[in-house]
N, C-alpha and C positions, 0 to 999 in steps of 0.2 A: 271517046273518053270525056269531054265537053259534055254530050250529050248525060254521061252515067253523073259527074260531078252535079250536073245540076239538077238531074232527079232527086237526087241524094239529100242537097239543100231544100229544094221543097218540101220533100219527107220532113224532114227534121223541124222545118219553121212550120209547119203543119202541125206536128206532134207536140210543138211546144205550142202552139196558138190553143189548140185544145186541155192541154192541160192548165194554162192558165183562163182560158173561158169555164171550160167545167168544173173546174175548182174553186170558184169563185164564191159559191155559194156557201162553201164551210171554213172555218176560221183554218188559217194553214198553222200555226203552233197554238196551243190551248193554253189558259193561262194556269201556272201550274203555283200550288200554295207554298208559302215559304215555308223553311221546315224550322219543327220545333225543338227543343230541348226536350227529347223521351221521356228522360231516366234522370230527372235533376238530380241533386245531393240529396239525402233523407231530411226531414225537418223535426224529425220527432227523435230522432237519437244521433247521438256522436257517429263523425263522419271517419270512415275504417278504409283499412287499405282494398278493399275488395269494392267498395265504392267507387274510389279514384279509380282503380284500374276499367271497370266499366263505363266509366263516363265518357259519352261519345258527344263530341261539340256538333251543329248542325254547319254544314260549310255553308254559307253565303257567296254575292258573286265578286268580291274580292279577299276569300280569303274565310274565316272562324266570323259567326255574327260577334261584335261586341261587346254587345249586354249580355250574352250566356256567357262569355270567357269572365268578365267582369262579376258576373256573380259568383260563379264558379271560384272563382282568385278568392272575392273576396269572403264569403262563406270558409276557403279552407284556409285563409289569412286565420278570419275570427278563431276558429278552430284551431291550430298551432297556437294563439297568444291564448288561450284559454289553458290547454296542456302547461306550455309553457310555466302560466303562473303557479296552476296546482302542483308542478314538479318543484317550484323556488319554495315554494308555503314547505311541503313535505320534507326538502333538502334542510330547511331551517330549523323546521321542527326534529330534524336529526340529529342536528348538529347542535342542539341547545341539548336536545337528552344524553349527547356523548358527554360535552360540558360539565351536565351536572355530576353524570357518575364519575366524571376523571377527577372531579374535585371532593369527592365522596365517595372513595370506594368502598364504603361498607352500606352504602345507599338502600343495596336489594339483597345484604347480608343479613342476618339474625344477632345481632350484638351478644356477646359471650356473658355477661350481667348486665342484666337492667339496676340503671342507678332508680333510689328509693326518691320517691315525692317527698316534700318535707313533711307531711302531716303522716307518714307512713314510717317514718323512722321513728327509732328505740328513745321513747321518753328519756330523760334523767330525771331523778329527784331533786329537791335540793338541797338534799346532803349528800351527794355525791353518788349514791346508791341505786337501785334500780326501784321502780316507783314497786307499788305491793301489789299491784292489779297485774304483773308480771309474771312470765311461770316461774322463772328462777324466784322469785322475791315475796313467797309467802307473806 
């Protein structure tokens, strides 16, 4: 049994002695490129839900790279406070048109008589009468 243990180890430190003599020649891990952001955000149009949901961060060796999460953030930051302010503009501009018609309700109505210009209303004479260039007043 002495005898079989220690063929056994020479086997072994043999097979390792060759494996690292013969492999010496080629790089044993290749250096491998760090990975990129694919699929950033669009640049040329607003950023949609079908966007975010595909956006795959590259993992690094502790974790998300930094600067793609950071651009990533802040691009869909920009993007929220941009919505954001177009919805306060629009809300305002609602809420000034309720305004005006709740304080004018005949705002978008057709008024029942239009009142006369002054230079459009009925002369008088001044004798009381209707001038002569009138139809009644021959």
């Amino acid at each position: 049994m002495f005898w079989f243990l220690l063929l056994a180890m020479v086997v072994v430190v043999a097979a390792v002695t060759l494996a690292v003599v013969g492999g010496g020649r080629s790089a044993i891990l290749q250096d491998v490129a760090p990975e990129q952001l694919t699929d950033p955000l669009p640049a040329t149009r607003p950023v949609g839900r079908a966007d975010v949901e595909a956006l795959r961060l590259p993992v690094a060796v502790r974790g998300y790279r930094m600067t793609d999460v950071d651009e990533a953030l802040g691009r869909l930051g920009a993007e929220l406070a941009e919505r954001d302010a177009r919805i306060a503009e629009l809300e305002s501009a609602l809420a000034g048109a309720q305004a005006t018609r709740a304080g004018r309700p005949d705002l978008l109505e057709e008024p029942q008589e239009r009142p006369r210009a002054p230079w459009q209303a009925q002369e008088q004479s001044p004798g009381g009468g209707q001038r002569p260039d009138d139809e009644d007043g021959r």
